[in-house]
N, C-alpha and C positions, 0 to 999 in steps of 0.2 A: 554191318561190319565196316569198318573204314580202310581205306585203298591200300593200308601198306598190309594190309590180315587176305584180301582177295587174290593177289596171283604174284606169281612172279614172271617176271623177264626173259624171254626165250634167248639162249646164248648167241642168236643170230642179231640182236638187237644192240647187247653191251657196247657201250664205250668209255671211255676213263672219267669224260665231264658230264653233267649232266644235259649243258646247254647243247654242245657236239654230240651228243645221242639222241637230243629232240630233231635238233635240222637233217640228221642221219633217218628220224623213222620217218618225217612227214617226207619226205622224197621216196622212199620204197613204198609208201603208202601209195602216191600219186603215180611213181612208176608203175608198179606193183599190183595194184592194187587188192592186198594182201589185207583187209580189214580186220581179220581176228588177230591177226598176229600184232598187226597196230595194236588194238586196243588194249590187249596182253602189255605192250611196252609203254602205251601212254599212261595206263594205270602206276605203273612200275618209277616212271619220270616223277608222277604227280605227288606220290606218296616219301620221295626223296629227301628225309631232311637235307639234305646237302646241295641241293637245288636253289637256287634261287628262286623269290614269288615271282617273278616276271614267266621263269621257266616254266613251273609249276604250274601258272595260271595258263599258259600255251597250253601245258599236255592236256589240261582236262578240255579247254575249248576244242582241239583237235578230235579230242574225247568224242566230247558230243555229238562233233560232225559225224563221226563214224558211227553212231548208234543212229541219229537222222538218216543215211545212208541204208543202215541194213532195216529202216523200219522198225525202230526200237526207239525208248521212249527215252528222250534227253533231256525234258524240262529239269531233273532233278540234279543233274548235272552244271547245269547253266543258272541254277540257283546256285548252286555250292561255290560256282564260279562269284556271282554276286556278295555272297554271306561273306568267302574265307578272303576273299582277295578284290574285294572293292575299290582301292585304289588305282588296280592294274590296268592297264589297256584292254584286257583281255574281259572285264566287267563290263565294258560298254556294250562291247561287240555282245559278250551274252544276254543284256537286257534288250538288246533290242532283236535278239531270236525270242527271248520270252514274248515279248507283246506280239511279234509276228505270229508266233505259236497260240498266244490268247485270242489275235484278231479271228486269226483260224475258226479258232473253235465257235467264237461266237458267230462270225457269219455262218456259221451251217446252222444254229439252231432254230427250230420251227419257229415262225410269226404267230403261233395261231396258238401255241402252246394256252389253256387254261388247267386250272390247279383247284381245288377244292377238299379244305379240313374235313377229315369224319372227325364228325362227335363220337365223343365214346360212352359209352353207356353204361351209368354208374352202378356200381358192383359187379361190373363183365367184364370177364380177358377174353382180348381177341387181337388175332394180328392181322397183317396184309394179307397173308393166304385164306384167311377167314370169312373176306367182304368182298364185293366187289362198287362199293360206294351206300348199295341202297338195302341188298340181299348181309344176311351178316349169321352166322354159327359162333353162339358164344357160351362163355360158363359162367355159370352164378355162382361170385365165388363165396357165398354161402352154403347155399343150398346143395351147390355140386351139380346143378340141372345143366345139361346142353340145350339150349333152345336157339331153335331157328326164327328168325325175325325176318319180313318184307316191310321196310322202312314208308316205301311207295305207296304199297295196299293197305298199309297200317295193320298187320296180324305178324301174330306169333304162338309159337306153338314147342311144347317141350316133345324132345327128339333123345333123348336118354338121360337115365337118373344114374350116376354112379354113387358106389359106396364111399364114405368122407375119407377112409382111410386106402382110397385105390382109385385114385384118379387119373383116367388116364389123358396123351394127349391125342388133340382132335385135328381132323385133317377135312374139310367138306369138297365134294367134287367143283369143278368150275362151273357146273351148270346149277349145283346147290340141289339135285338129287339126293346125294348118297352123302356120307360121314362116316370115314374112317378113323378106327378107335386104335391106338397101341397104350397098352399096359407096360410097366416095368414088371421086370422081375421080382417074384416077394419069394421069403423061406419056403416057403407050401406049392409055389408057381412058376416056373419059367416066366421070362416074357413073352406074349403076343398082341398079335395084331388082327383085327375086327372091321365088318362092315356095318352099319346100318340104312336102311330107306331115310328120309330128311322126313315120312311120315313118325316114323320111330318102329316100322314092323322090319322084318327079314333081317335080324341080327343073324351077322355069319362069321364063326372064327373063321380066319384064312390063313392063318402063320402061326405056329412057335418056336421060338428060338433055338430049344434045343434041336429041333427037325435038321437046322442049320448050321449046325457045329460051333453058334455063338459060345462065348462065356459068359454068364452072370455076370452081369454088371458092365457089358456090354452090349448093350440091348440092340434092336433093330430100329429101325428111324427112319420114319415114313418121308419122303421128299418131298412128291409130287403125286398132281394125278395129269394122266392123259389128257388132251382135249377133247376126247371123246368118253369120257368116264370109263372105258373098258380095262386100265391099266393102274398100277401103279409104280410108283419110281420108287425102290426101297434100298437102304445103304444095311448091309446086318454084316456090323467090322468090316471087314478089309476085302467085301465085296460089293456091288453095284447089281442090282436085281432088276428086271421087270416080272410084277406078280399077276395076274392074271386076275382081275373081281368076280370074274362070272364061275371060275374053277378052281382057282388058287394057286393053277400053274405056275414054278418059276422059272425062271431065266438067268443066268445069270453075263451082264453084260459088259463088266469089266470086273478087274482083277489089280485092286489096290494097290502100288509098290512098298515092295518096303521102306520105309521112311517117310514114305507120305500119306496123307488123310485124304478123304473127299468131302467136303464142307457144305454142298451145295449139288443139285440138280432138276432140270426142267424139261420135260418135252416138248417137242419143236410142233407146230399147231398141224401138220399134216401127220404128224407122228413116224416118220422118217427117221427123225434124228432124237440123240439126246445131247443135251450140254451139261457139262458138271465142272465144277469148279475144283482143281486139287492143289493141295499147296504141304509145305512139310509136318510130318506128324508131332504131336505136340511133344513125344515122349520122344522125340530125337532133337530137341534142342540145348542138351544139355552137353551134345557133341557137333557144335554148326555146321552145315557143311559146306565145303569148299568150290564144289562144283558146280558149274553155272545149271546145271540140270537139277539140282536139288536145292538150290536157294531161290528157285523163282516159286511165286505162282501162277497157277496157269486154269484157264478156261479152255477145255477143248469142246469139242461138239464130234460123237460117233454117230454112222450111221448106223441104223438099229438091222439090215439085214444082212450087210456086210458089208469089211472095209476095215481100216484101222481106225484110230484116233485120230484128228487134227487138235495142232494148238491153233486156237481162235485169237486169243489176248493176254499177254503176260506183264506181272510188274515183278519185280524186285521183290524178294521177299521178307524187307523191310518194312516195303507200303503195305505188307499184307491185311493190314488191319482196314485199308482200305478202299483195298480191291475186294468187289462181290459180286458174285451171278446174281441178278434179279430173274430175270424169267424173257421168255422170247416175245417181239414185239405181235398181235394178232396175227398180221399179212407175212410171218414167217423171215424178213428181209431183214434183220436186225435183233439182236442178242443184248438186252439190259444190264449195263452195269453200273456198279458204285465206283468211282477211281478217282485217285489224287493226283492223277498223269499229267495236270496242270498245274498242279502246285498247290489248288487246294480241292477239298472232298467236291466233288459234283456226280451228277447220273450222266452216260454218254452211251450210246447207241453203238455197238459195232456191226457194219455191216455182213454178210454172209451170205453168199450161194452155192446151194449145190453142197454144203457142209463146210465150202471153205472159207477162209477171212475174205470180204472183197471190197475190200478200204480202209480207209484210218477212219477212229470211232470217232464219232459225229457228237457234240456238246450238246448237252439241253437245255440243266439247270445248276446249278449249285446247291449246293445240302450233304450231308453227312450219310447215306442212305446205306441203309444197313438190310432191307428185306425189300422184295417187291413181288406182286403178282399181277400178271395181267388178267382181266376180266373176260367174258366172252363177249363183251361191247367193243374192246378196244383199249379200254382205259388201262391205266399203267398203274397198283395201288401202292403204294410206298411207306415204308417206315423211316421217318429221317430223324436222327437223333438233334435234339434241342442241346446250345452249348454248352458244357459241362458232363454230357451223356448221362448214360441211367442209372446215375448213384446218386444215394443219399446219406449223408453222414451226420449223427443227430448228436448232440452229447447232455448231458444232464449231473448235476451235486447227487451225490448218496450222503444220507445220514448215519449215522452210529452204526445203523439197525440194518443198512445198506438199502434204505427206502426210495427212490430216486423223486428229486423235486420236479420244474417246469423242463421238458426236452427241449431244448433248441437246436436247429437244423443250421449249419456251417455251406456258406460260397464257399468254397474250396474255387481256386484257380487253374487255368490251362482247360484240355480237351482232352476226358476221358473214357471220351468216342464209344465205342460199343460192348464194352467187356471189362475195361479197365478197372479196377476195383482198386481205391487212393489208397488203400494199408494203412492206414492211420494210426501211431503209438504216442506214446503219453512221456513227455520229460519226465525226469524224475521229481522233479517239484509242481507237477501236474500244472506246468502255467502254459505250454506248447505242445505241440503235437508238431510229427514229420510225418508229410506225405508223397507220395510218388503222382506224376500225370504225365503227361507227354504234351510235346510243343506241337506244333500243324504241321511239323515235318514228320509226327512218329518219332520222335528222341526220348527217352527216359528222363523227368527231371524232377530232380529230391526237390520240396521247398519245407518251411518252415511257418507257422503259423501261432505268432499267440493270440491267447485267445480276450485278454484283460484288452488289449488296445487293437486288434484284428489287423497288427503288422502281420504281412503274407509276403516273406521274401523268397528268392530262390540261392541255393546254397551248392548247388550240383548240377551239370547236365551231360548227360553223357554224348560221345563224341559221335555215334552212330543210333540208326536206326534200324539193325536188322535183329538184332538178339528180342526172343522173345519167347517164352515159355505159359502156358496157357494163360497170357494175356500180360505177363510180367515183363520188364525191363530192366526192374532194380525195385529191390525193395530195402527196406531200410529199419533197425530200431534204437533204440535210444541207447548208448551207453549208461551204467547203474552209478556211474560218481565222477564223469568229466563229462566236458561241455563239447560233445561231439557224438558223430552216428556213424553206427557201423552198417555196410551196407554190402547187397551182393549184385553185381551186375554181371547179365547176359553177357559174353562175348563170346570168344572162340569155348572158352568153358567159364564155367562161374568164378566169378573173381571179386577176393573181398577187400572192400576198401573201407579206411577211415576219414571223415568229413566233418575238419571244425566246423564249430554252431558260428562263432564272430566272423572267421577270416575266408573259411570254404576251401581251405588249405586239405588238400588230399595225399593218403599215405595207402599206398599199395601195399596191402596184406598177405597178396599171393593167391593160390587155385581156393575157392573155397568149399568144403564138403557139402554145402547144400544150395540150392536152390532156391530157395525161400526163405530167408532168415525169421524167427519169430519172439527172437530171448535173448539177452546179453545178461551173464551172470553175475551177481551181486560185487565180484571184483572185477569184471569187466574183462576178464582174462579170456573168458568162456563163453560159447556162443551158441546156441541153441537155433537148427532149420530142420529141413524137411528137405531131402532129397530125394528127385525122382527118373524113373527109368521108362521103357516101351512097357513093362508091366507091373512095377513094384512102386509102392515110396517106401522110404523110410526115415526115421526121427532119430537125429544126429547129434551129438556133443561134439565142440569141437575149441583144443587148445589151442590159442592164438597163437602162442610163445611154441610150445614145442611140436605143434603141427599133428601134437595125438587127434584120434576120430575114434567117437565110440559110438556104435550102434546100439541105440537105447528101444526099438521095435522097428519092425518090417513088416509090411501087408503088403498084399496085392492090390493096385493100384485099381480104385472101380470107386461109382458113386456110392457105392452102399455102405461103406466102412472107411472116415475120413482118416487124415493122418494123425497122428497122436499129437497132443500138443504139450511145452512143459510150463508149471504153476509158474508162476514168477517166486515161490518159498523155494522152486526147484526139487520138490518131494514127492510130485504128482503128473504124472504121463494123464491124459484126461481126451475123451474123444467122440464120434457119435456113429454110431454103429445103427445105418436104417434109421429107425426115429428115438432109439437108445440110445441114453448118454452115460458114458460107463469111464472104469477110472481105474489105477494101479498103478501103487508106487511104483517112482524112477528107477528104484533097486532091484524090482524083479516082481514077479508073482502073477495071478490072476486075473483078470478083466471082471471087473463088478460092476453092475447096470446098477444106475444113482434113480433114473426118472427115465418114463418112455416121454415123448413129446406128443401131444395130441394134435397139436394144430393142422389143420388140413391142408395149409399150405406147405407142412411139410413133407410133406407125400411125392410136391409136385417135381422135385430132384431124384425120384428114386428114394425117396424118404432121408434125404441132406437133411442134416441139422447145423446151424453154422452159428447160430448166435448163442455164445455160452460160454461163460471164464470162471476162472477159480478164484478169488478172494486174497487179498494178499498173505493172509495168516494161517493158506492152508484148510480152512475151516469148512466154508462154505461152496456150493455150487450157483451161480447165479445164471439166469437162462429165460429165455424166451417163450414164451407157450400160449395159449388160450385161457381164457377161466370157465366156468361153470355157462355161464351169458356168454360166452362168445367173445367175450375183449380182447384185444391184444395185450398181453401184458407180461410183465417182468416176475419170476418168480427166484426161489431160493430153498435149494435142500442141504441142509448136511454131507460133510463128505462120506461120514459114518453112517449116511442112511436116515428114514427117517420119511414123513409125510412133507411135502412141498408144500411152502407157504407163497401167497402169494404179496407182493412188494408192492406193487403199484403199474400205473401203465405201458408199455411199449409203446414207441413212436409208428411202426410200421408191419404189414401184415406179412411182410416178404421175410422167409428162415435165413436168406444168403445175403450178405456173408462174414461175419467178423464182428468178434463186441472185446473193446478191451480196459478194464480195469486199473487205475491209474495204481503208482507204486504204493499210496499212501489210504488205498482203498475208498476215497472220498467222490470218486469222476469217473465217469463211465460214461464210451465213447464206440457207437455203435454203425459198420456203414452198411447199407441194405441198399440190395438189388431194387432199382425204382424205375416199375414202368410207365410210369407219366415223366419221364427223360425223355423221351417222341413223343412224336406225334405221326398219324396216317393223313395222307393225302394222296387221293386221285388227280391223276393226270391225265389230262386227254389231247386228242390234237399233238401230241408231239410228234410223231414220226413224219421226217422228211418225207415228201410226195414222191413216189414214184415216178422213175423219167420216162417222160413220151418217148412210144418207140414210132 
């Protein structure tokens, strides 16, 4: 959110100039020393149009100091200071806190630090929690086998076979004993959660969901395990469990708030404590909130026998995409995280005794670091996103017949870090596509790609970094007969804007009904999203001119049944229901299943299906599947039904997320969740030494 949307001004503060209300607060500050109240009025000065930059550029340096002061993270500040008002006096003085703040961190980081890529093992998923460098629990993503592997001893050995159409996900203890299984929920099944030996004998349900007052489609979500394998760490909705392996006992150890999620948790290596990461829930971003207690994220650490919570480490919940709990260091003295608290992604160490913070976080490395587990060696295993993060956007000609010729894979620009998904649409002359990424600060920015001469410019960038809806900032689609996009970005509520293609001239359209835009109607008048709530989405028409909104369908908001989407003829609501893909006119009626999806990969969201459009003439269904042999490949069924044919290849074996169909039915343009976007690396040797006592 940007400074003039964050607070206002405590009447103790007011004065008629801006320049005489700055010399007015930095004196009660120093008298005073009344910090929050500052900060309340520096903000207040900064965001002044009527201020002059000289002022402007004072309130936020004064800014800073006071977040330096209380322990609170200012680099971001002292950039803004550099970026908005570079020629000020006030830019010196903050570049040379930045490099003090850099030297900082770099003298703390270990000399000794070594680093080391795992190989990954062709046709196996496996993440950081998975390996510990040499030890590794992975899936064939053919076969469906879990099989454990000792890299060192050179053996391997299969540890459970699941069924193709019920795959669940896998959890192995730190010592590489045990494997824990959770299931989604299916029609026939609640979800639950499972032990096995790393021999592959003593399978033992220990959870189901319904036991726990879950709902469908909110499954339970295995975190962590103990460092003694006796535990595990389990989040089931909007509570924080410890479940017992030997008995199934649960615990329940904290109590979600409303409006916020927990993302993350770790046991502390004596098993004392837990640390969790919470920050706001995804289905309250469509109301930001205002209070410095609900726009941060935050890492606390509880003690497990009594006590309350502490906050350990908080950023902005802006940087949220950047702040991550990895996991506690061996020797208990340090809590891992991902953070941009220097202005760009690195891993930094925060100290901790006794449960509480007991230092500023200590630098390591630099990297994007999105997961991490520590070993029972020491080592620190890591997932750091490669630049560009784990999308892949392919596009490919369709013939007559909607045949697709050679795919080729698009650099797409910017850093779209761990989640981000470009959104990719198709001009109407299918010669460009707009996509969304963000800049190294986390900013939302539309750019422009065509694709005949691989100009990539940028046409948009938004002013802030804190709006963000499960991974969104703005999205964006093409206008049907002018040379512009219509776009919705996050802010205090969604708000739709217009953006020439030439000039990047922006026309404020007002609140807008949805959240995600995915259709601008053949007069352009009309706009088609998905709006969503704590429990519901729903699929929205909506008149630019006269501000009508119609609800065209409503669901409950869950991975099992997506949101509706509309054809580009505009005749057809079309969706995917578990691994059904099903369809009913715009005008009303029934839900009719077209083709189930076979592919096994589609299982692995709860049975998501995400790659799938409708044809521009209405006709056909185009869609993603398996064949007979196992191919990945493109297929095609009738909308009226009928036996699927199969078209020719798919680029990728991943269902998520998005394929879309050019206006003129010729181009088709698909982006898919891509796990070789990282890479694992152990780390060792990083934690600061211990001070001699």
């Amino acid at each position: 959110m940007g400074l003039a949307a964050q607070v206002l001004a405590p009447a103790a503060f007011a004065q008629a100039k801006p320049e005489v209300e700055l010399e007015g607060v930095i004196a009660r500050e120093q008298v005073n020393g009344d910090l929050q109240s500052a900060i309340v009025a520096y903000h207040k000065i900064a965001a002044d149009p009527s201020a002059s930059r000289s002022v402007r550029a004072k309130a936020l340096l004064h800014l800073a100091g006071c977040y330096e002061k209380l322990g609170r993270q200012a680099q971001g500040v002292y950039q803004q200071i550099v970026r908005e008002f570079g020629e000020q006096p006030a830019a010196a003085q903050a570049r040379t806190r930045l490099a003090a703040l850099k030297r900082a961190d770099q003298a703390s980081a270990p000399v000794t630090l070594t680093e080391r890529r795992i190989e990954m093992i062709p046709g196996g998923d496996f993440g950081s929690s998975d390996t510990d460098g040499n030890r590794v629990v992975y899936r064939n993503s053919v076969s469906g086998e879990f099989i454990y592997s000792d890299r060192a001893a050179k053996t391997s050995r299969v540890v459970f076979k699941a069924k193709p159409n019920d795959l669940p996900i896998w959890a192995p203890s730190r010592d590489f004993s045990m494997l824990a299984l959770h299931y989604h929920a299916k029609a026939n099944r609640p979800g639950l959660f499972a032990v096995i030996k790393i021999d592959g004998t003593g399978y033992r349900e220990l959870m189901r969901e319904e036991e726990n007052g879950s709902t469908v489609g909110w499954p339970i979500e295995i975190l962590n395990w103990s460092w003694d394998s006796r535990h595990l760490l389990v989040l089931n909705r909007d509570r924080l469990l410890t479940v017992s392996v030997a008995s199934g006992e649960q615990r329940e150890v904290v109590r979600v708030r409303p409006g916020r999620s927990v993302n993350w948790g770790a046991f502390s290596p004596d098993g004392k404590f837990v640390a969790y990461e919470e920050l706001p829930a995804a289905g309250t971003v469509s109301q930001l909130p205002e209070s410095k207690e609900d726009s941060f994220s935050r890492i606390f650490v509880l003690p497990l026998n009594s006590g309350a919570a502490r906050v350990l480490y908080e950023e902005p919940w802006g940087e949220a995409q950047a702040l991550r709990l990895l996991d506690w260091t061996a020797d208990g003295r340090f809590v891992a995280i991902g953070s941009a608290r220097t202005g760009r992604h690195a891993l930094h160490l925060v100290p901790v005794k006794d449960g509480r913070p007991a230092g500023e976080p200590v630098f390591v490395r630099y990297g994007n670091f999105y997961t991490g587990s520590t070993s029972s060696s020491g080592a620190l295993v890591c997932w750091s996103f490669n630049p560009g993060g784990m999308w892949a956007v392919h596009v490919t000609s369709l013939d007559q017949n909607s045949r697709p010729g050679v795919w080729q894979r698009l650099e797409l620009r910017g850093d779209n870090g761990n989640r981000l998904n470009p959104l990719t649409y198709w001009s109407p002359d299918a010669e460009q596509i707009v996509y969304q990424t963000l800049d190294r600060n986390g900013r939302g920015v539309v750019r422009i790609l065509k694709l005949s001469t691989g100009n990539d410019h940028e046409i948009y960038h938004s002013p802030d970094n804190r709006a963000e809806i499960l991974g969104l900032r703005i999205s964006c689609v093409w206008a049907a007969q002018q040379l512009k996009v219509f776009c919705v970005e996050m802010n205090d509520k969604p708000e739709m804007l217009s953006i020439a293609i030439d000039s990047g001239a922006t026309e404020q359209l007002g609140i807008a009904a949805a959240h995600w835009i995915r259709l601008a109607g053949h007069d352009s008048r009309v706009l088609y999203g998905i709006r969503t709530g704590a429990e519901k989405s729903a699929t929205v028409r909506w008149d630019i001119e006269t501000g009508q909104q119609t609800t065209l369908q409503e669901d409950p908001l869950t991975a099992l049944v997506g949101p509706a989407l509309v054809s580009l003829d505009e005749r057809w609501l079309f969706r995917h229901n578990q691994q059904n893909i099903e369809v009913r006119p715009v005008s009303g009626g029934e839900w009719k299943r077209l083709v189930t999806v076979r592919s096994p990969a589609a299982g692995e969201d709860g049975g998501r299906v995400n790659h799938f459009a409708v044809t521009p003439d209405g006709k056909w269904l185009l869609y993603h599947d398996i064949d007979s042999a196992g191919n990945q490949s493109l297929f095609r069924v009738s909308m009226a039904g009928g036996s699927p044919e199969r078209l020719g290849d798919f680029p990728m074996r991943s269902t998520c997320c998005g394929m879309e169909i050019s206006a003129d039915g010729r181009k088709l343009i698909v982006n898919s969740f891509d796990p070789t976007g990282g890479e694992l690396w152990t780390l060792e040797n990083f934690v600061p030494r211990a001070p001699k006592r």
